[in-house]
BAFI-3210 file (N, C-alpha, C; in Angstrom, 3 decimals, decimal comma, padded with zeros to 6 digits):
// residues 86
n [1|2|3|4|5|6|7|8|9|10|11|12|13|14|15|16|17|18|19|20|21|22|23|24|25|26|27|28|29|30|31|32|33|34|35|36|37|38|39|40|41|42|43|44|45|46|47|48|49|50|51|52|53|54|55|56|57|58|59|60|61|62|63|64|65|66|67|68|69|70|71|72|73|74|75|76|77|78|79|80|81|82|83|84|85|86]
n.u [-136,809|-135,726|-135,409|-133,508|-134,082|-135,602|-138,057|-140,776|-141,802|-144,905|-145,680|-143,880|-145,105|-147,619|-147,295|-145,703|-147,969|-149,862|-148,630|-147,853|-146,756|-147,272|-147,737|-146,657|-148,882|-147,567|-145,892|-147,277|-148,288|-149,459|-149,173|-150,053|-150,355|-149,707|-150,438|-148,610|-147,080|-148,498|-149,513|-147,100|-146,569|-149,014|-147,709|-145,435|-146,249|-147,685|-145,563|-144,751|-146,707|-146,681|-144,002|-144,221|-146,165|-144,878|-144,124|-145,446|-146,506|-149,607|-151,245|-151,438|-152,545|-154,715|-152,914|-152,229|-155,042|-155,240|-153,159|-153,664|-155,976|-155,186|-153,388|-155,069|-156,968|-154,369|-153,940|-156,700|-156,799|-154,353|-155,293|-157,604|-156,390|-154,677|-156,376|-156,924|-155,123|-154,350]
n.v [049,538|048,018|046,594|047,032|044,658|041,282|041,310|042,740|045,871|047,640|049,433|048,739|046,052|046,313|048,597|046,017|044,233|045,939|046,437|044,025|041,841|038,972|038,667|037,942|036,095|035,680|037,513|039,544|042,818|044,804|047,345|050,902|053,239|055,964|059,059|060,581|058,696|057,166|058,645|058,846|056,188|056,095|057,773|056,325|053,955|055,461|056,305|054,223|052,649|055,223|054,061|051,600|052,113|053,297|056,120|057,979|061,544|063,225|061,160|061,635|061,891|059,355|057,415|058,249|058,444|055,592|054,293|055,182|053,652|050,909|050,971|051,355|049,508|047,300|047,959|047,516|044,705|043,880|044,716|042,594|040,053|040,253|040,340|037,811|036,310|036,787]
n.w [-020,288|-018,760|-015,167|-012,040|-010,329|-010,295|-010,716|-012,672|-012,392|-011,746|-013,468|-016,068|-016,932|-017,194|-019,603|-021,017|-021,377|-022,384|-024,557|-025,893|-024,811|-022,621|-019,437|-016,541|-014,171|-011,264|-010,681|-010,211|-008,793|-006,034|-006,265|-006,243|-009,541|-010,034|-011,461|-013,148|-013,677|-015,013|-016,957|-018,511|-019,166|-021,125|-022,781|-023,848|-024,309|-026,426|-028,764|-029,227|-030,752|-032,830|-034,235|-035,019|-036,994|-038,547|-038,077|-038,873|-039,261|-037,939|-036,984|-034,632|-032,385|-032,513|-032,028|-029,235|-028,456|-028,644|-027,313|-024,501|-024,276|-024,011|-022,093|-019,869|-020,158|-019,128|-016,959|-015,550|-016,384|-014,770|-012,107|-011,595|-011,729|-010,176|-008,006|-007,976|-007,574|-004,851]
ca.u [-137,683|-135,065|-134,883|-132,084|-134,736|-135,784|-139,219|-140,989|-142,313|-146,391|-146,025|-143,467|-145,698|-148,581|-146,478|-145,897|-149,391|-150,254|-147,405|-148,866|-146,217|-147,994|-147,122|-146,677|-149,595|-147,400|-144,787|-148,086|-148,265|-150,736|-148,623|-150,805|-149,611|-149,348|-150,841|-147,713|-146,430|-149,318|-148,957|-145,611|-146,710|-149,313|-146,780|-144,080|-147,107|-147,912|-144,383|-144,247|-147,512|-146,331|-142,510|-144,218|-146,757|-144,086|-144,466|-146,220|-147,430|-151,043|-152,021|-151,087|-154,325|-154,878|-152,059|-152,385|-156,427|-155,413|-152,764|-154,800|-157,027|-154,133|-153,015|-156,262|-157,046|-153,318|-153,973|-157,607|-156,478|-153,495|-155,790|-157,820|-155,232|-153,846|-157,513|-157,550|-153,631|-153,959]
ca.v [049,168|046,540|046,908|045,937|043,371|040,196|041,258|044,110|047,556|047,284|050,334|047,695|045,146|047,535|047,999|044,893|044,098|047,178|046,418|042,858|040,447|038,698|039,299|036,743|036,272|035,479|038,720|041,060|043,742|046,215|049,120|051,980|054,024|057,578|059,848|061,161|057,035|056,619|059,211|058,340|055,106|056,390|058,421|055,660|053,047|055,816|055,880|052,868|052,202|055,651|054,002|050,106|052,578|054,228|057,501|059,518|062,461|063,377|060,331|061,668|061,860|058,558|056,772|059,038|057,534|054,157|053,637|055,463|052,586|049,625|051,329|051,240|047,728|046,536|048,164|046,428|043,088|043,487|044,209|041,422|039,529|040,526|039,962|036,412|035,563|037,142]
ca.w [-019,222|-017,382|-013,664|-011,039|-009,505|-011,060|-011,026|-013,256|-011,926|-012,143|-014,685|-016,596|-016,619|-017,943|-021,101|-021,660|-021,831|-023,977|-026,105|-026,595|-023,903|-021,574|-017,986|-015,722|-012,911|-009,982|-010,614|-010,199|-007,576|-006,071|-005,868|-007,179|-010,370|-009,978|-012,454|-013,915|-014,040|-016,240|-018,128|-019,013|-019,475|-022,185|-023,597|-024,046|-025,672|-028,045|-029,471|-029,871|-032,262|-033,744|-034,398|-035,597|-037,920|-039,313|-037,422|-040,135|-038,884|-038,304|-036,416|-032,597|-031,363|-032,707|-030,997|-027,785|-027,341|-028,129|-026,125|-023,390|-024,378|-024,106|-021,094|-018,859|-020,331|-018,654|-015,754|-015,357|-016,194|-013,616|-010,775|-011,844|-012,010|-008,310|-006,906|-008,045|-007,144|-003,487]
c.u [-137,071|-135,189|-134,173|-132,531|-135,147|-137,488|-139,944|-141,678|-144,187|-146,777|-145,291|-144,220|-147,074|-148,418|-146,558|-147,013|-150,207|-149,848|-147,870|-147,428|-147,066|-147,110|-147,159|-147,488|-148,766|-145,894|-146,227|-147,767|-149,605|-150,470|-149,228|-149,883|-150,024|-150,206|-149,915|-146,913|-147,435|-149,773|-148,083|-145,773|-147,685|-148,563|-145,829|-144,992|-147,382|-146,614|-144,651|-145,628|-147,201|-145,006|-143,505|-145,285|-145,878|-143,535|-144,431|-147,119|-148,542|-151,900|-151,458|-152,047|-154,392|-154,202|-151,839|-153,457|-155,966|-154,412|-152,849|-155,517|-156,501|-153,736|-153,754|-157,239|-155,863|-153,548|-154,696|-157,667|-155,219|-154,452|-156,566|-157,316|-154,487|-154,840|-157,392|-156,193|-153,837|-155,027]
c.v [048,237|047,796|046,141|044,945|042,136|040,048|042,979|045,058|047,238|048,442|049,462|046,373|045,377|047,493|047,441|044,257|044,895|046,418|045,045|041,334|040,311|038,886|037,737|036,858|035,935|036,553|040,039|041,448|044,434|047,169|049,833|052,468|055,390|058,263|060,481|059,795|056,341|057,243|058,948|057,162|055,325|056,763|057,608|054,768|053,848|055,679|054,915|052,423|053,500|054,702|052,529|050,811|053,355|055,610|058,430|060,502|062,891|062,500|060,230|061,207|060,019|057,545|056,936|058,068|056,069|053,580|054,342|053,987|051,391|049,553|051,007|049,606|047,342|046,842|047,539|045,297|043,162|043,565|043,106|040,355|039,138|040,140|038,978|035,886|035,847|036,292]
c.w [-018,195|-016,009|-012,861|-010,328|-010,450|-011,513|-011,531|-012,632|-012,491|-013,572|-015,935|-017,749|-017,650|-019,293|-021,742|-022,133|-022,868|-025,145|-026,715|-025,901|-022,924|-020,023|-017,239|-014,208|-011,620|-009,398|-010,702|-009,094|-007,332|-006,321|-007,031|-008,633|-010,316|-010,974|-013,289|-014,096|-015,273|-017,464|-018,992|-020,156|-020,936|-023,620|-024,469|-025,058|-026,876|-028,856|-030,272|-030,956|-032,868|-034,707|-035,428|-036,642|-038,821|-038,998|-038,337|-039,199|-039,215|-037,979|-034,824|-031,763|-031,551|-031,695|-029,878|-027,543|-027,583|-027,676|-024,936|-023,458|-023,680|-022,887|-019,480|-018,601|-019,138|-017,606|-014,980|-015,157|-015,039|-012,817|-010,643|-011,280|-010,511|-007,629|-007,026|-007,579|-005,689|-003,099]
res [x|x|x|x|x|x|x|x|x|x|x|x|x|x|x|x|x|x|x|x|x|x|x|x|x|x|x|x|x|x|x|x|x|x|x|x|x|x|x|x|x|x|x|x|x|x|x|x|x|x|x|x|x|x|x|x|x|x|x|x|x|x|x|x|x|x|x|x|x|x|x|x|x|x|x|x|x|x|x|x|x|x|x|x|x|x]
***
């Protein structure tokens, strides 16, 4: 997830918040996320509670809706987040 700037990508950022790092309120952004950036972004959080569950198969779905879930949370609290910093 590094990037060549000193400050993280709002899909980045997202992640991190899923994943369970806090973000830092004065490195937020507005810049929209895409529909295929947040896909991704689903995609990449499920991994990762498949990989820290062990990744036993037969719990996709599972890890698909809830980091859908983790995902839409991070996104929420960033704009939040951006309304109250701007």
């Amino acid at each position: 997830m590094p990037t060549t700037n000193s400050h993280p990508t709002r899909r980045e950022r997202a992640l991190r918040t899923a994943l369970g790092a806090p973000a830092a309120a004065s490195q937020m952004g507005a810049e929209p996320v895409e529909p295929e950036q947040r896909q991704a972004m689903i995609r990449e959080a499920a991994y990762f509670l498949a990989k820290n569950r062990g990744s036993g198969a037969g719990h996709e779905l599972e890890d698909w809706l809830a980091a859908e879930e983790q995902i839409e949370l991070a996104l929420t609290q960033e704009e939040r987040t951006t309304a109250l910093v701007s």
